[in-house]
C-alpha positions as CSV (number, residue, x, y, z in Angstrom):
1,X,-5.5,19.0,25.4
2,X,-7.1,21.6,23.4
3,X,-6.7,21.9,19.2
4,X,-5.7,25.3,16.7
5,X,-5.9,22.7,14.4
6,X,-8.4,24.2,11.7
7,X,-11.2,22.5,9.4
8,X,-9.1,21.8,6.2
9,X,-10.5,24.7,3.6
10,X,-12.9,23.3,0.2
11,X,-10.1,23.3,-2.8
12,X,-7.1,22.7,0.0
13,X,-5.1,19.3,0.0
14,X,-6.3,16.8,1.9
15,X,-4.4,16.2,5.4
16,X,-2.9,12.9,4.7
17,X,-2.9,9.6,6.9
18,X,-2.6,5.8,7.4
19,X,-4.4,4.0,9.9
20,X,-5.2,1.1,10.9
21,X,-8.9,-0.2,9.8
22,X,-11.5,-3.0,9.7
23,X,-11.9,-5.4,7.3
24,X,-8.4,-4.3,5.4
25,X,-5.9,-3.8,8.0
26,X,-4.5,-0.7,7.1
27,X,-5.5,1.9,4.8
28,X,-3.7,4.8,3.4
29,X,-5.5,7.9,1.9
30,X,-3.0,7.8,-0.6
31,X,-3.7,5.0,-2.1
32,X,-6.9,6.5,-3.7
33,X,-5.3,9.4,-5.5
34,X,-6.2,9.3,-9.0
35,X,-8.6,6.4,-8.4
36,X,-11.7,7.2,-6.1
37,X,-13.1,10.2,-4.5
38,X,-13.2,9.5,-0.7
39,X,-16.1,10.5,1.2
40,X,-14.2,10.6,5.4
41,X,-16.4,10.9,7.9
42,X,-15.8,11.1,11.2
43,X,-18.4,10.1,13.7
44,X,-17.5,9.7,17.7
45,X,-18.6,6.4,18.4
46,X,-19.4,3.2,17.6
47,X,-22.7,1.7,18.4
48,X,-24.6,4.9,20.1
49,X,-28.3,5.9,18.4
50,X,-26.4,8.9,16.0
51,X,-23.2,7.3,14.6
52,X,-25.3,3.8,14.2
53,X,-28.4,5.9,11.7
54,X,-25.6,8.2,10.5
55,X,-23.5,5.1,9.1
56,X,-26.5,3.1,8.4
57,X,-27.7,5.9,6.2
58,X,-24.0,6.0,4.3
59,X,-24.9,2.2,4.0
60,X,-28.5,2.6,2.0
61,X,-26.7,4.8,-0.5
62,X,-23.5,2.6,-1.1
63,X,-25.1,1.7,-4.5
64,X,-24.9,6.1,-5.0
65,X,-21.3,6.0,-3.8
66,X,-19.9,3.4,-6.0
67,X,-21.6,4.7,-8.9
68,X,-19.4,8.1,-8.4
69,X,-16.4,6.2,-8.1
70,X,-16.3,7.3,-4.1
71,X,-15.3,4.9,-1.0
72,X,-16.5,5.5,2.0
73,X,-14.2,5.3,5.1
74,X,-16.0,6.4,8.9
75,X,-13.1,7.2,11.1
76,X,-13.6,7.3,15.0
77,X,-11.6,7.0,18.0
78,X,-12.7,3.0,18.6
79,X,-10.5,0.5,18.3
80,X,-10.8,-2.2,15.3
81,X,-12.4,-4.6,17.3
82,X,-15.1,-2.4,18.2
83,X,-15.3,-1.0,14.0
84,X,-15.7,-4.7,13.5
85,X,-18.3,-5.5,16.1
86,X,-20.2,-2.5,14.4
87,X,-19.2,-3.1,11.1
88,X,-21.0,-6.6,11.8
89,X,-23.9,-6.1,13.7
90,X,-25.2,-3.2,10.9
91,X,-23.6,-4.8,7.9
92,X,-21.4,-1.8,6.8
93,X,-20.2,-2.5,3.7
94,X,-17.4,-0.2,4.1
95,X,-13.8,0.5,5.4
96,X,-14.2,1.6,9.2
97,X,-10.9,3.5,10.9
98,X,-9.3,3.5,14.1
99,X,-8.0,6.8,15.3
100,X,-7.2,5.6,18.6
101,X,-5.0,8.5,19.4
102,X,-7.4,11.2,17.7
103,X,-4.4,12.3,15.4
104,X,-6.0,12.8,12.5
105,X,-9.6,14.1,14.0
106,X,-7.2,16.7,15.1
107,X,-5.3,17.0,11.4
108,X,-9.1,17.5,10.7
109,X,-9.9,19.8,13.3
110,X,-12.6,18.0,14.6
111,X,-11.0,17.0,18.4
112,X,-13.1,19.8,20.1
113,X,-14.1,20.4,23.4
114,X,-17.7,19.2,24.1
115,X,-20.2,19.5,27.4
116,X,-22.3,16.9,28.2
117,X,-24.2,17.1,31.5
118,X,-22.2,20.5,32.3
119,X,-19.0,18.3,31.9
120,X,-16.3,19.5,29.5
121,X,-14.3,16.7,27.6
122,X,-12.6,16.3,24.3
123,X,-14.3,14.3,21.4
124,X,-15.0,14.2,17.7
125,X,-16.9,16.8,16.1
126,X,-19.3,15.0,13.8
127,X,-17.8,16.1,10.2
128,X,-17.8,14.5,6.5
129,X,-15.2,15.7,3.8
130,X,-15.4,15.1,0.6
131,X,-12.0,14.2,-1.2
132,X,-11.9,14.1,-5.3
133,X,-9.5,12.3,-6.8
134,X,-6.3,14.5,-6.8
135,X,-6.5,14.7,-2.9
136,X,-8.3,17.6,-2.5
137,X,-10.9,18.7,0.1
138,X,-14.3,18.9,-2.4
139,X,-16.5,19.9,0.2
140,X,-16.6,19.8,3.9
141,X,-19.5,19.4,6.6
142,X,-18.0,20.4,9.7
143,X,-20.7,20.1,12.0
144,X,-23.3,17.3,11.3
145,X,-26.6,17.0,11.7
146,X,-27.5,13.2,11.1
147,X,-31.0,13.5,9.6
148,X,-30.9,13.7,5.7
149,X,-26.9,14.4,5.8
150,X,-25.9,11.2,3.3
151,X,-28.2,12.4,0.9
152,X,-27.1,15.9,1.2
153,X,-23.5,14.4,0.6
154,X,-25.4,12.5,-2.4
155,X,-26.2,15.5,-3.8
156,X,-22.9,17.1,-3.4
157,X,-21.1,14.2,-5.3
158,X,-23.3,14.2,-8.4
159,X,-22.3,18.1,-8.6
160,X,-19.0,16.9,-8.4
161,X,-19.3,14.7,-11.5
């Protein structure tokens, strides 16, 4: 099932959404506003060699995150179980969300079509957004490249203030 869903634009509202999450059960974007700046990234799964040094690299700058007042949510298509197996295993100290149904990758628009082995399938798009804290998209990475990205999202908060 293909997408039109488009990449949410820098200074656009942020698509909204509750889902459900490991350690906290359910988490709400909404419950941010006016609080925290939300860095949401979506990765497409847990435990492969990309989304394991992608998250583990959001992990080493935690300490960076907190100080900008940002939480940091990964979102995938796994289920909680497997966010908490993951979650475990590389100590994420962060929330960890299950879009089982890719709903919100596609409010996102980052269910694309990928090829693998001359195979065509839907998946997530590696992506990060960048919410401030009156809901807004701040900046937007549609198409990640793992190495040096969290500290190229780093950067991008500090210029946020």
């Amino acid at each position: 099932m293909a997408t039109d869903s488009k990449v949410p634009e820098v200074g656009k509202r942020a698509p909204a959404f509750t889902l459900p999450a490991y350690p906290e059960g359910k988490v709400r974007l909404s419950e941010f506003k006016g609080e925290k700046n939300v860095l949401l990234y979506f990765y497409p799964k847990d435990n492969t060699p990309g989304c394991t040094t992608e998250s583990c690299d959001f992990r080493d700058r935690v300490t960076t995150f907190k100080k900008n007042d940002t939480v940091i949510l990964g979102i995938s298509p796994d289920s909680v179980k497997s966010h908490e197996k993951f979650a475990t295993k590389f100590e994420l100290p962060f929330t960890l969300l299950a879009d089982e149904d890719h709903a919100i990758a596609e409010k996102y628009g980052v269910w694309v079509e990928k090829s693998m082995y001359g195979k065509k399938y839907m998946g997530i798009q590696r992506a990060t957004f960048l919410i401030d804290k009156e809901g807004k998209i701040a900046a937007a990475w549609p198409k990640v490249k793992v190495n040096g990205h969290a500290e190229e999202v780093a950067q991008a908060l500090k210029e946020l203030g």
